[in-house]
C-alpha positions as CSV (number, residue, x, y, z in Angstrom):
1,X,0.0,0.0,0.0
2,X,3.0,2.2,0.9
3,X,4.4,1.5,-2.3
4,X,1.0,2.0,-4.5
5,X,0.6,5.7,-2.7
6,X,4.5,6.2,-3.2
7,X,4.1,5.6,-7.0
8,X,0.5,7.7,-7.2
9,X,2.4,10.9,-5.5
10,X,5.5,10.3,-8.1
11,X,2.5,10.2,-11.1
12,X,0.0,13.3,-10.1
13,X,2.7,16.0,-8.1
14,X,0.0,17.9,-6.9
15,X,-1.5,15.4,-5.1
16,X,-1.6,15.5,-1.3
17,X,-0.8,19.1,-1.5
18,X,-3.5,21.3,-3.4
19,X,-6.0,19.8,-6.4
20,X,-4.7,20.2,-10.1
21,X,-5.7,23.1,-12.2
22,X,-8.4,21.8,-14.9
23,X,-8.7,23.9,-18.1
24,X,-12.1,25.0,-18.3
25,X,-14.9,23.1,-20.3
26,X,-15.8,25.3,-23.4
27,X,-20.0,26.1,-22.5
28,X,-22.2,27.5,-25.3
29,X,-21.9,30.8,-26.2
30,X,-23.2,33.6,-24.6
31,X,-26.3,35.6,-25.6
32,X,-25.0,38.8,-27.4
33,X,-27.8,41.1,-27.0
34,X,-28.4,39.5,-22.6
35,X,-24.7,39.8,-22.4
36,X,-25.0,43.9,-23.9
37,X,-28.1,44.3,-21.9
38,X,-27.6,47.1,-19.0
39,X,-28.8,45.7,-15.3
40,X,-29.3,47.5,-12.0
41,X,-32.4,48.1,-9.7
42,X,-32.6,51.9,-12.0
43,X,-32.8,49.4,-15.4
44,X,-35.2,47.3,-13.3
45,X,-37.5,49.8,-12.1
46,X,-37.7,50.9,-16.1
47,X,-38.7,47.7,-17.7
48,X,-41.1,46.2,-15.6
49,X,-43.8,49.2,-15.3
50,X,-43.0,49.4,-19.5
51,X,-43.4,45.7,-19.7
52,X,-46.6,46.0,-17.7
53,X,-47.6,49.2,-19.9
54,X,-47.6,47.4,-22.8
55,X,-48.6,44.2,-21.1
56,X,-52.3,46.0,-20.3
57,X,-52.8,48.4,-23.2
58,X,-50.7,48.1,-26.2
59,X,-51.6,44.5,-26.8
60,X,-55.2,44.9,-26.4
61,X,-55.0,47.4,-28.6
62,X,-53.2,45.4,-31.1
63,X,-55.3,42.3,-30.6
64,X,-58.6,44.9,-30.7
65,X,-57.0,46.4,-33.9
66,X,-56.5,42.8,-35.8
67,X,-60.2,42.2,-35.3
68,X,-61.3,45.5,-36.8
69,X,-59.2,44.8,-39.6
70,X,-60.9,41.3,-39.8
71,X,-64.2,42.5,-39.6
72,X,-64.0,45.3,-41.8
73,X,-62.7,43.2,-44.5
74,X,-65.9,41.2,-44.1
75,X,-68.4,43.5,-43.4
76,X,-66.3,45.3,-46.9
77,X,-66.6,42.0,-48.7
78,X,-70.3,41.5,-47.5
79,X,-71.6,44.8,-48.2
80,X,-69.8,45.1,-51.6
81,X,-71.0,41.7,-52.9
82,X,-74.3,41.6,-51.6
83,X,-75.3,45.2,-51.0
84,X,-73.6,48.0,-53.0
85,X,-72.2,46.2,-56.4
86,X,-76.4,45.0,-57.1
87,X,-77.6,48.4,-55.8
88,X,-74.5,50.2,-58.4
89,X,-76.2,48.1,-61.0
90,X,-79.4,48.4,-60.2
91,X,-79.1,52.4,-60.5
92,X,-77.4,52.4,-63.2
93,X,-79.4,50.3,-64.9
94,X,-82.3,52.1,-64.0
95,X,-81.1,56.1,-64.0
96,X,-78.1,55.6,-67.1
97,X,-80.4,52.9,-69.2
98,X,-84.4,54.2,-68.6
99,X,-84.0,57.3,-67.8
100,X,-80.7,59.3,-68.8
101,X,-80.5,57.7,-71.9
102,X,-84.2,58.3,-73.1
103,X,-83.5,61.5,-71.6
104,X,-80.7,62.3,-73.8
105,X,-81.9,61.1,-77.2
106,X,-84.6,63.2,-76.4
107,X,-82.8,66.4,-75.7
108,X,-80.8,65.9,-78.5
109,X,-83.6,65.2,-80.8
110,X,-86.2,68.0,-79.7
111,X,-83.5,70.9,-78.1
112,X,-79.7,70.4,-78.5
113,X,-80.1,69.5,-82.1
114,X,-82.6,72.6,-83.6
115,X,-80.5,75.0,-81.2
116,X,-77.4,73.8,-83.2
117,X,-79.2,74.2,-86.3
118,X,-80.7,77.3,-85.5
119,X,-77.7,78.8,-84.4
120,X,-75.9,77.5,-87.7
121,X,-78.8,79.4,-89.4
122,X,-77.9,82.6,-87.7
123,X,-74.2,81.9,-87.8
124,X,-74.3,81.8,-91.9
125,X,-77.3,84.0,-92.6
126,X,-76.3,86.9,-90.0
127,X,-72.3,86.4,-90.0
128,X,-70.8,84.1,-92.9
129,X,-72.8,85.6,-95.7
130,X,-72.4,89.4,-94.8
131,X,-68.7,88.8,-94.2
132,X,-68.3,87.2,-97.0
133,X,-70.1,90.5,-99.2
134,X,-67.5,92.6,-97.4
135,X,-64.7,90.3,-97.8
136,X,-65.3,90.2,-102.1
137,X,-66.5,93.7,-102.5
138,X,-64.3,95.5,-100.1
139,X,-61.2,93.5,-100.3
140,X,-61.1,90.8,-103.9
141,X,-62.8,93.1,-106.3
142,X,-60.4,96.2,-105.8
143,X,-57.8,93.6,-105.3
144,X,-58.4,92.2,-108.7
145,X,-59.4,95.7,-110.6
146,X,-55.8,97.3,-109.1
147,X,-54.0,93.9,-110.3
148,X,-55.7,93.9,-113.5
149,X,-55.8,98.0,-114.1
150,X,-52.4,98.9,-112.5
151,X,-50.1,96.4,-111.4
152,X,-50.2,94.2,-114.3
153,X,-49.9,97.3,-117.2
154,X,-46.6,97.8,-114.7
155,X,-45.3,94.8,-114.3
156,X,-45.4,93.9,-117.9
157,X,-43.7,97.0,-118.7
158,X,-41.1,96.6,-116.3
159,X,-40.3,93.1,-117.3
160,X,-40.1,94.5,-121.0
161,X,-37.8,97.2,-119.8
162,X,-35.6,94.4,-118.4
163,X,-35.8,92.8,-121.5
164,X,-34.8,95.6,-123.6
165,X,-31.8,96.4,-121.2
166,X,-30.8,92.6,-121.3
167,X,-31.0,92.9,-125.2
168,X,-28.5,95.9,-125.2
169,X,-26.2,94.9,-122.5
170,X,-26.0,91.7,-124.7
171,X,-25.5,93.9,-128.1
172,X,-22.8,96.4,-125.9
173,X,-20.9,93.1,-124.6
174,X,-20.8,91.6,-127.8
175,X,-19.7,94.5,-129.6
176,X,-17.1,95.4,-126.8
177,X,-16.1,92.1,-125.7
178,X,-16.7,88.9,-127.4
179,X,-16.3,90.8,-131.1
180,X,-12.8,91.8,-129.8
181,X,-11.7,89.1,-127.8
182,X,-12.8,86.6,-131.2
183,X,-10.3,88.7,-133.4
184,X,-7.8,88.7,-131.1
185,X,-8.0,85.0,-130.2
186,X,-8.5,84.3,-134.3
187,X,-5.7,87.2,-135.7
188,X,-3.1,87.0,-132.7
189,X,-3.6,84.4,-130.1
190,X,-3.1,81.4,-132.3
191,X,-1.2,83.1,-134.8
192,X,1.9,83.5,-131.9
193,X,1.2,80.3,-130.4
194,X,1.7,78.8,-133.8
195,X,4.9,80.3,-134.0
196,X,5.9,79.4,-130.3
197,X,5.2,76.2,-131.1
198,X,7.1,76.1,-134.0
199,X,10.3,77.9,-132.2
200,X,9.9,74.9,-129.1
201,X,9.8,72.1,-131.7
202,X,13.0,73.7,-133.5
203,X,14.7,74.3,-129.9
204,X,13.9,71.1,-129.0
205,X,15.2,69.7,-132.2
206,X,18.5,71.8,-132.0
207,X,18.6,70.6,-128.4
208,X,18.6,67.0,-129.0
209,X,21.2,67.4,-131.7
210,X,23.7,69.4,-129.7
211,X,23.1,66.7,-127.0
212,X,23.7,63.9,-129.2
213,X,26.8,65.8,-130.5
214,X,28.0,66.6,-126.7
215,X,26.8,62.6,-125.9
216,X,29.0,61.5,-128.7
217,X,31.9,63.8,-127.8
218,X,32.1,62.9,-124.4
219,X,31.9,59.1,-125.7
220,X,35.1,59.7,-127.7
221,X,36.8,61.9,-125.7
222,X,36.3,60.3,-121.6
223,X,34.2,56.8,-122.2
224,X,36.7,55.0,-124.7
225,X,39.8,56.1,-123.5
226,X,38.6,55.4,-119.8
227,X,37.6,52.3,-120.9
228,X,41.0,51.7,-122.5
229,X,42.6,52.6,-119.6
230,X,40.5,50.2,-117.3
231,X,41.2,47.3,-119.1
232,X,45.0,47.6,-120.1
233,X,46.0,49.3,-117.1
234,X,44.0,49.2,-114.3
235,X,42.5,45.6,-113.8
236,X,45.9,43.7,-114.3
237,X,47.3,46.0,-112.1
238,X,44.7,45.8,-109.7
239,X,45.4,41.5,-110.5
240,X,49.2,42.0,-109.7
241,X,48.3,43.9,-106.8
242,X,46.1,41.2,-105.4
243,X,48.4,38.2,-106.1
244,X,51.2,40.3,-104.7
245,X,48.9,41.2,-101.7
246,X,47.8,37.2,-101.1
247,X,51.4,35.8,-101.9
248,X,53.5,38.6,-99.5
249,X,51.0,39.1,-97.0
250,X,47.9,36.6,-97.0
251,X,50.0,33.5,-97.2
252,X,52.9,33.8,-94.4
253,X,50.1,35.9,-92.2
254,X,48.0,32.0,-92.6
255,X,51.4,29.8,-91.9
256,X,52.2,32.0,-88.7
257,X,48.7,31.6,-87.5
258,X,48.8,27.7,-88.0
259,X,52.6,27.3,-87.3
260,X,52.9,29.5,-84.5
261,X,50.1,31.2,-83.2
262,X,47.6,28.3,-82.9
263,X,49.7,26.0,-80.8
264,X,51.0,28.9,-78.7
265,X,47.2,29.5,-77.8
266,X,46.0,26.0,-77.4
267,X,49.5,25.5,-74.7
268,X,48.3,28.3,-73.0
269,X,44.8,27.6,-72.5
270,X,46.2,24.2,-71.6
271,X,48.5,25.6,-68.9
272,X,45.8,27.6,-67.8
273,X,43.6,24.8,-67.4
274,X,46.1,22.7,-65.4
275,X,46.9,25.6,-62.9
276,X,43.5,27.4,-62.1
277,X,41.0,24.5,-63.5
278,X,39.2,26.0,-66.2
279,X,37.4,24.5,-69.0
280,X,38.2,22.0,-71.0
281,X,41.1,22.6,-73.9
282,X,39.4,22.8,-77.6
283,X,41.2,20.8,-79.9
């Protein structure tokens, strides 16, 4: 037994002593808007007389409200089915269909109608035909008698004044104008373009011979002997110079490079390689 207790305190140190702390057991959330709501005998003393408040009138009121609305939705329903829509009918039926309609047909038949012709009577024998007498005898006959007496004798003469001055600014720019300008055009215009032409077509032929002449001058005199020149002079120099060039120059420059300079390169990149470990040598 010793031993058992022995080997309990060596597993749980706190036994004996005080009780081990437990972590705390996560419980269900808390209720945000109990956990926001305010307490104290202040908060209590306001909510339960509002509670009560509304407790004894604002829910009979509501409740008493609802049942209005209930009923009067019925008794709406009810009356409007039953009551008002045949009693609608039944007037209009009887004032719009046997009475106000007769009514009408009548009124329009015996009074509206001979008032409206009646008054169309007056309207054309009392207004419309004196109006019109004024209108044609005050207004369209002098009209027509000052068109006919005065402003057509006018008019005419006018346009034939325009006429006659069209026909002699016609005559005046013909004689002055087009009469001149026709002999000049026929007795000097195309005589001296004749001639101009002539004189460019001789230039122009003098021209082409003088440049043939030059051509065949400067052919004789720079193209052939160049051309001389360039083939027994300056190409097989320009050959010598080359084969000269390639056999003193080109061909021991190549034989250094391959005799000399290539295998002093490729020892040095070998030595190079050996003492700091660089690439390999390309043969």
């Amino acid at each position: 037994m010793v031993e058992n207790r022995s080997n309990r305190k060596d597993r749980h140190p706190y036994a004996g002593s005080a009780a081990a702390p437990r972590s705390p057991r996560p419980g269900p959330p808390a209720d945000p808007a109990r956990r926001d709501e305010p307490d104290g005998l202040v908060y209590d003393l306001i909510r339960w007389p509002a509670r009560l408040i509304a407790l004894v009138i604002v829910v009979p009121l509501q409740l008493l409200w609802q049942g209005l609305v209930l009923v009067g939705r019925g008794l709406r329903t009810l009356l409007w089915t039953w009551f008002l829509r045949p009693l609608l009918l039944g007037l209009k039926r009887l004032l719009w269909d046997w009475f106000l309609t007769p009514l009408g047909r009548l009124l329009w038949r015996w009074v509206i109608n001979p008032v409206r012709l009646a008054v169309l009577f007056v309207f054309h024998y009392a207004i419309a035909i004196p109006l019109r007498f004024l209108v044609t005898w005050l207004v369209i006959v002098p009209a027509r008698w000052l068109w006919q007496t005065v402003l057509r004798p006018v008019a005419r003469a006018f346009a034939g004044v325009l006429r006659l001055a069209g026909k002699i600014a016609e005559a005046v720019l013909a004689a002055l104008v087009v009469a001149p300008a026709r002999w000049a055009w026929r007795a000097v215009i195309v005589p001296a373009g004749r001639i101009v032409a002539e004189a460019c077509r001789f230039a122009m032929r003098v021209a082409t011979a003088i440049g043939r002449g030059i051509a065949a001058v400067f052919r004789v005199l720079v193209v052939v002997p160049t051309a001389f020149v360039w083939r027994t002079v300056v190409v097989p120099v320009a050959r010598a110079a080359a084969a000269v060039w390639r056999v003193t120059v080109v061909v021991p420059v190549r034989w250094v490079n391959r005799v000399f300079w290539q295998p002093v390169a490729r020892a040095g990149r070998e030595i190079r390689s050996a003492l700091f470990g660089g690439p390999a040598v390309r043969r």
